[in-house]
N, C-alpha and C positions, 0 to 999 in steps of 0.2 A: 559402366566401369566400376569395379569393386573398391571397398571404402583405402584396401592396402596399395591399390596401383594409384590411385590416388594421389597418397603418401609418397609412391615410388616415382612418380610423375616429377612432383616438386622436386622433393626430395634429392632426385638422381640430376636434377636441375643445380640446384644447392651445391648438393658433391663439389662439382663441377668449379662452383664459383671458389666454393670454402678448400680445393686443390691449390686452384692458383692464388687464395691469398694464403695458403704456407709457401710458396714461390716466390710472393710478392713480399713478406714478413723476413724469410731468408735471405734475400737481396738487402733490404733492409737493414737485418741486422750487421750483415758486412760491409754495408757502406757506412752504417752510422751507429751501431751498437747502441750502447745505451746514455750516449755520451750527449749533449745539449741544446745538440740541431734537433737529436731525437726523440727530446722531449719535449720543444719547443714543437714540432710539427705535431707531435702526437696529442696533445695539451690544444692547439690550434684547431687540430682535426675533428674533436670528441663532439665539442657542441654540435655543426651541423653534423655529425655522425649522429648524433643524441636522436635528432628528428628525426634522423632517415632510417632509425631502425623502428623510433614509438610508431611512427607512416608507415614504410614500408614493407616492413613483417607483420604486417595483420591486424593493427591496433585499430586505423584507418578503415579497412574492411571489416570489424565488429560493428559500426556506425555505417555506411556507406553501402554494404551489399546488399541486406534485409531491403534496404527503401529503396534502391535502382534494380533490386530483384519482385518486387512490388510491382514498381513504374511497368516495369516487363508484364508483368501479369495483366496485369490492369488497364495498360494504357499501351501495350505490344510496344514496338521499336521505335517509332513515333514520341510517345511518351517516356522512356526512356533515355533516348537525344533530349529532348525537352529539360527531364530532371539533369541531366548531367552539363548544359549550357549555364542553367541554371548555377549548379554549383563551380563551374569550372569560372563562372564571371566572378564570382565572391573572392572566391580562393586566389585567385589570381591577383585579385585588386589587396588584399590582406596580405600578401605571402611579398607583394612589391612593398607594400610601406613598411611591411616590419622589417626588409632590407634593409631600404633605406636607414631607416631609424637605430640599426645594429650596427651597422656599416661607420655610420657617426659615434656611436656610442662604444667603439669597440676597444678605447683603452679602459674604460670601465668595466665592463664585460670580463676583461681580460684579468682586471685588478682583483675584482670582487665574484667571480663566478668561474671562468677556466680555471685560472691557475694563481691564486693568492701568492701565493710562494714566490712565486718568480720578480714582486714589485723589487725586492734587493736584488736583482740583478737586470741589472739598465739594458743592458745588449739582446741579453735571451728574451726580456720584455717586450725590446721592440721589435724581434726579430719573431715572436708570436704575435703580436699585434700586427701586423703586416701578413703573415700568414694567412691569421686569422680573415682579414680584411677581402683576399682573394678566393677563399674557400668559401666563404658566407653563402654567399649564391647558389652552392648546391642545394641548399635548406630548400630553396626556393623548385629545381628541378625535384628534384627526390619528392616534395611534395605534391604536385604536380603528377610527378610519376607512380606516385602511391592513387592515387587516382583513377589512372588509367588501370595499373595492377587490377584494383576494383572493380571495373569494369568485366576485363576479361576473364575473374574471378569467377562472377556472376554470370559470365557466358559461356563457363565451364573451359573455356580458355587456361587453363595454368601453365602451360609450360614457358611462355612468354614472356610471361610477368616474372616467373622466377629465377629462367637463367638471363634477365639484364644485369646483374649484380656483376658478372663474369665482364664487362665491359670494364668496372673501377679497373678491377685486374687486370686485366689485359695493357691500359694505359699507364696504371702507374707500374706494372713492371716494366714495360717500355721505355717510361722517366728513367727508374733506377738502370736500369740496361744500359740510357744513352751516360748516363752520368759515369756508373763505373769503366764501360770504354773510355770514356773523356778523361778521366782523372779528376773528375770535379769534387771541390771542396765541399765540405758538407752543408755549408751555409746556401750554395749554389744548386745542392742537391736538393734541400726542403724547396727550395725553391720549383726547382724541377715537379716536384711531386705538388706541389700548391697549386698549380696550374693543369697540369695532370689529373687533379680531383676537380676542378670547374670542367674540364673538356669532356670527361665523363660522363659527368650528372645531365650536361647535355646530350649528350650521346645516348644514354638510358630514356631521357624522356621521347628522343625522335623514334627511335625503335620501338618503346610502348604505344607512341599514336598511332605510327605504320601500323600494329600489332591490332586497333581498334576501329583503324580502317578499313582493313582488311576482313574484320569479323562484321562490319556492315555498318557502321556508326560511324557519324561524320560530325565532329564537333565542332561548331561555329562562340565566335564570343558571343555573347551578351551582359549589355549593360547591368553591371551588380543589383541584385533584389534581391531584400530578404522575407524568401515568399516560405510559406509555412515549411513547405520540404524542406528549404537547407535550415531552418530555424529549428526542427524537429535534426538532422545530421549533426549540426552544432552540438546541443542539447544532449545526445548521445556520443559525439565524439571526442568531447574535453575529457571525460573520464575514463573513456577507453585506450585512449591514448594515455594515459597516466597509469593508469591498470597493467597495459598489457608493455608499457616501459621500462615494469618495477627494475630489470636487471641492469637497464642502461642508466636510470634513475641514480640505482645504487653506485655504478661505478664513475658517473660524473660526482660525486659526494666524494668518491674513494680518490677522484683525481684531485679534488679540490682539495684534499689532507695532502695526499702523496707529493702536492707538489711544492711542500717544504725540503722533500731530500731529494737530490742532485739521483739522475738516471731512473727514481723511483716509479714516475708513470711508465717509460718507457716498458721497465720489467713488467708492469702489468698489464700494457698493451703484448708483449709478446706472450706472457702464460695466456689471457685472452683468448688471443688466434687459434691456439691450438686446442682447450677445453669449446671454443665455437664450432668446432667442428660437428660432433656431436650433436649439442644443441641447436645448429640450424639444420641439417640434416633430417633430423628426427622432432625436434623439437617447432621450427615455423612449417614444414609438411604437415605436422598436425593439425594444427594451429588455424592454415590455409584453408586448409581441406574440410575441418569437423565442424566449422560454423556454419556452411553453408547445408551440409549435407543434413545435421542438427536440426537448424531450423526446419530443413523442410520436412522431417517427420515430425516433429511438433505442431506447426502450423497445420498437418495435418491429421491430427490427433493421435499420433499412434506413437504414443507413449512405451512401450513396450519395445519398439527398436529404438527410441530415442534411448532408453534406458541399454540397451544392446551395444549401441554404437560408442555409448560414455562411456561401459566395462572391457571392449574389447579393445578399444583406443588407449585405454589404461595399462591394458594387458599388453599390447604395444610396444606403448612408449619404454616399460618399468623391463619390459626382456629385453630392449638394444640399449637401457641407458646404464642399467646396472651394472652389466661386464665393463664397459666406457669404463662407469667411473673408478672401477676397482682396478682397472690397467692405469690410469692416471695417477692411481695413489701410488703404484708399487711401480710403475719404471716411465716417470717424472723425469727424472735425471738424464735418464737413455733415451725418452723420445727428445728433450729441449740440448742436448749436446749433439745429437745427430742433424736436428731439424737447423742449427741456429750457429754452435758453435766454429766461428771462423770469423777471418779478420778483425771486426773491430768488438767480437763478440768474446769475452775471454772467459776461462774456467770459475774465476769467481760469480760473473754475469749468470751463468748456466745454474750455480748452487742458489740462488737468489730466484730466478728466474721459475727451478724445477721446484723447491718448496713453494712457492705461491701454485704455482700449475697443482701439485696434488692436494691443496684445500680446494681451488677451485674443483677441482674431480668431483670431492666428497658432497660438494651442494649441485654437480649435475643435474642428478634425478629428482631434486627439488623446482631447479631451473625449468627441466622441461615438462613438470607434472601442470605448473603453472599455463604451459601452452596448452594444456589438454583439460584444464577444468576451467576455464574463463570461457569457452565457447560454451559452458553450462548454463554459466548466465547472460551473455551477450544474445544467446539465441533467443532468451525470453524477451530482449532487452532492457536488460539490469544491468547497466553498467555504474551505478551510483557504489553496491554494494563490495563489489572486488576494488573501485578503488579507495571507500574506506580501511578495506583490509590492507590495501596496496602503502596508506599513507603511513598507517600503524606498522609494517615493517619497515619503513626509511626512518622514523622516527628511531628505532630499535639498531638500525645498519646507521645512523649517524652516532649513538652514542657508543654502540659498541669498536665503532672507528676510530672515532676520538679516542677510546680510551685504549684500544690495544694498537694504535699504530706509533705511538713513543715504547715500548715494549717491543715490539716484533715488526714494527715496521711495512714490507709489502705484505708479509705475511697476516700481518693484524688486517691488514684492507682484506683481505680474499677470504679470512674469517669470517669478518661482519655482512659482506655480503652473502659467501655461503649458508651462516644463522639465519637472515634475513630472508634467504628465496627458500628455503625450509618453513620458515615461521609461515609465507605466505602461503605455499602448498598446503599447511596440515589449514589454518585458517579456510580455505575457500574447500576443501573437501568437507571436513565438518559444516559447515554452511549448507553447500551441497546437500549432504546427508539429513541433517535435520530440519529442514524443507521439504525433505519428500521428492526432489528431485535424480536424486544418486539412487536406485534403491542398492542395496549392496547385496553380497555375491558372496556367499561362501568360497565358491571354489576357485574364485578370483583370490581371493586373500590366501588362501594355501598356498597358489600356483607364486603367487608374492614370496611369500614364505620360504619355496624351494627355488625360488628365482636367487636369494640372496644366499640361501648356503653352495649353491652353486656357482656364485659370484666369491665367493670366500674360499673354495675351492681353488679356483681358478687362479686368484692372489697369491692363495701360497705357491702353487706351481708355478707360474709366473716368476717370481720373487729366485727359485731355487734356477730356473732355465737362466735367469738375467747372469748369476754366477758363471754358468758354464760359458757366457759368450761374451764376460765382460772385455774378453782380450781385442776380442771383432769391434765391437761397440768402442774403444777406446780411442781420442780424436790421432791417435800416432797411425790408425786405419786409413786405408783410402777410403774415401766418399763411399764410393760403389759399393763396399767390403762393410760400411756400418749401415746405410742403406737395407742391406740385404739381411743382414743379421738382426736387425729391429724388423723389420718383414716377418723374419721368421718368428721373432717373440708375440707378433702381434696374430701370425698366422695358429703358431700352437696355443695361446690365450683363446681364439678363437674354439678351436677343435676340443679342449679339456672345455670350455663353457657349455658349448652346446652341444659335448656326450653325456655333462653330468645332469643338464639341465632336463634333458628328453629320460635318462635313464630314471632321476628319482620322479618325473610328473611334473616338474615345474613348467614344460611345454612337452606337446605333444602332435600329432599330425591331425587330429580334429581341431586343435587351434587353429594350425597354419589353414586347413580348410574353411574356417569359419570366416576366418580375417582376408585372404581372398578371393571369397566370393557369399556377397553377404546379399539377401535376399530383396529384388525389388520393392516386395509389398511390406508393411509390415505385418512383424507375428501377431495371432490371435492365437487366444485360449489363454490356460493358466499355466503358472510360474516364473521363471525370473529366466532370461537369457541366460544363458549357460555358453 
């Protein structure tokens, strides 16, 4: 299978999930807008979200595939069940005490780590600590189920592993569903959805084991050891997980400020939703895909497609995320009043809502270059080095937080993390480079080049069409009627990106051949991938 179907595998997996959470985000915002149940659940939600994305999207699998992709080699199916009994005893018996121990500790947690903010307000406090208390538990599935992802990973298995996410959604839009037929209060509604994200997390882990049953593997417990493989998994998966979290790092930091003003995380749970779109898409398909395929031309010496695979994967991610971000900048307003605005969600909400949404745009292509140069060094396994780089931009996204969120408020949050997931990309590419590991590419950096004035293109026409349809787009439309009209913005955005982009050489149909269908062997002889 070529390195883009791959991509399109996950990817088209992803889609799928990242559809229904604008479904599930929408319900949402009409049931509870931005108002105290919704920042009370969202503030609740973040922590075990926090793991379930550093585990679930790949961080997990930088540590985890290389040595169960080993065990495979080495020790065939046999020793592979072996390594994974192994580690499934450990994690298990770790992932219950540290419940436990949260579980107990969670008005603290709650005081000093979700959400400071909310100690002067008694109700909301305990009405997230109780939240909190019921969701805890997914930490415990999701991690578990990052696990098995892993597995199937390495069995070349993807599609399984990535449309379980589609299950959260599927149940909590079910909650919100039963709730808005019901009339239920909002306090009844967190509630709905608090239980609704435990039912899930189970739910996701039973369909990953079926999933790794099924592929031939049969996991039995065993009594916790820490025998050299998981001590060597350990050892690479604390900084991987820290590495490859940088983004969710940063905006539990950005929750932990925001949650001094009333609705403030809320707004940036919902800009979130919708700049994730993109970035899981395009950004964990990378991510998934390029470690495993990475390693294995390295491991087998053929430096020259490893070198292949890093430029075209860049070349990639930089032509789908760049239009992304430049529609984000320029019709913010129009995608979050179409997507959002209704019930409890009002016109002020949407202006608050769409300027946080177009910074977060602008640090996109930073956000997702991140998924695509980290399997640079994971596949060596160097995970110490990205997340020195990783720690030096949270130090940078905490004080530029602090200091621009009494000034501009959400806005100052989705700055500091924007600067931040920029700082890390330009950081780990030079790294890259001055290693000897990146070689660069002239005609990569033009094709960059005429990538962004084609993106710039696109913005101003974009910008001038929003005019013509602002009457369509306006919330006095029917649904259907702004629906179809932001379709269409998004459809002509499309069409002006990639006429101008093929016309000046920023891509061409030797790309598109190149990226899907990339050569079993690696290249010999001389020169640089092209």
């Amino acid at each position: 299978m070529s390195l883009v179907k791959k991509f399109a595998t996950v990817g088209g997996a992803t889609l799928g999930s990242r559809v229904l959470g604008f479904a599930r985000e929408t319900l949402m915002a009409a049931a509870l807008g931005t108002g105290p149940m919704a920042d009370a659940f969202y503030a609740a939600f973040r922590f075990p979200n926090l793991f379930r994305r550093l585990f679930a999207e790949g961080a997990f699998n930088a540590a985890f595939v290389p040595l169960f992709a080993k065990e495979i080699e080495e020790g065939g199916v046999d020793g592979a069940k072996r390594f994974s009994e192994e580690v499934f005893g450990v994690l298990f018996t770790v992932l219950l005490l540290l419940t436990i121990a949260m579980e107990l500790l969670m008005p603290l947690i709650v005081a000093w780590i979700i959400a400071p903010g909310f100690v002067g307000d008694a109700e909301k406090f305990d009405v997230t600590v109780k939240l909190a208390v019921v969701m805890f538990p997914y930490l415990m599935c999701m991690s578990l189920t990052a696990m098995l992802s892993g597995m199937l990973n390495s069995l070349h298995h993807y599609f399984a592993a990535a449309v379980a996410p589609v299950f959260l959604n599927v149940v909590l839009i079910g909650a919100l569903g039963y709730a808005l037929w019901q009339g239920a209060s909002p306090l009844d509604t967190a509630w709905y959805l608090s239980w609704g994200v435990l039912v899930a997390g189970l739910l996701q882990m039973a369909v990953l084991y079926a999933g790794v049953r099924h592929a031939g593997i049969r996991i039995g417990f065993r009594r916790p050891r820490m025998t050299p493989n998981v001590k060597r998994l350990l050892w690479l998966a604390f900084p991987a997980a820290v590495t490859g979290g940088i983004t969710q790092i940063n905006q539990l930091i950005g929750q932990m400020i925001a949650s001094t003003k009333d609705g403030a995380i809320a707004a940036l749970q919902y800009a979130d939703r919708v700049y994730q779109l993109p970035l899981g898409v395009v950004g964990i398909a990378v991510g998934v895909v390029l470690l495993p395929e990475l390693a294995r031309a390295l491991k087998g010496g053929h430096r020259i497609e490893a070198a292949n695979i890093q430029n075209r994967s860049m070349e990639f991610v930089l032509f789908l995320t760049l239009p992304a971000a430049g529609a984000l900048w320029v019709i913010s307003d129009e995608i979050v009043r179409v997507l959002y605005e209704r019930g409890a969600f009002s016109p002020d909400t949407t202006s608050i809502v769409a300027g946080t949404l177009a910074i977060y745009g602008l640090g996109l292509p930073g956000f997702v270059m991140i998924k695509a140069l980290n399997p640079g060094f994971f596949a060596r396994e160097d995970t110490k080095t990205p997340m020195r780089i990783t720690m030096l931009s949270v130090v940078v996204n905490c004080i530029l937080a602090v200091s621009l969120f009494p000034l501009f408020h959400e806005r100052g949050i989705a700055t500091a993390e924007a600067v931040s997931g920029w700082l890390t990309a330009l950081l780990l590419f030079v790294t890259l480079v001055r290693r000897g590991h990146w070689p660069l590419e002239r005609a990569l950096a033009w094709r960059v080049a005429r990538l962004i004035v084609a993106t710039l293109v696109m913005a101003v026409s974009l910008e001038y069409a929003s005019g013509f349809l602002a009457d369509r787009l306006a919330p006095s439309s029917p649904l259907l009627e702004q629906l179809a009209a932001l379709g269409l913005l998004i459809g002509f955005a499309m069409v002006v990106y990639f006429s101008v982009a093929f016309l000046i050489g920023g891509a061409d149909l030797g790309m598109i051949r190149r990226n899907m269908k990339r050569k079993a062997k690696a290249v010999q002889g001389e020169g640089s991938a092209e």
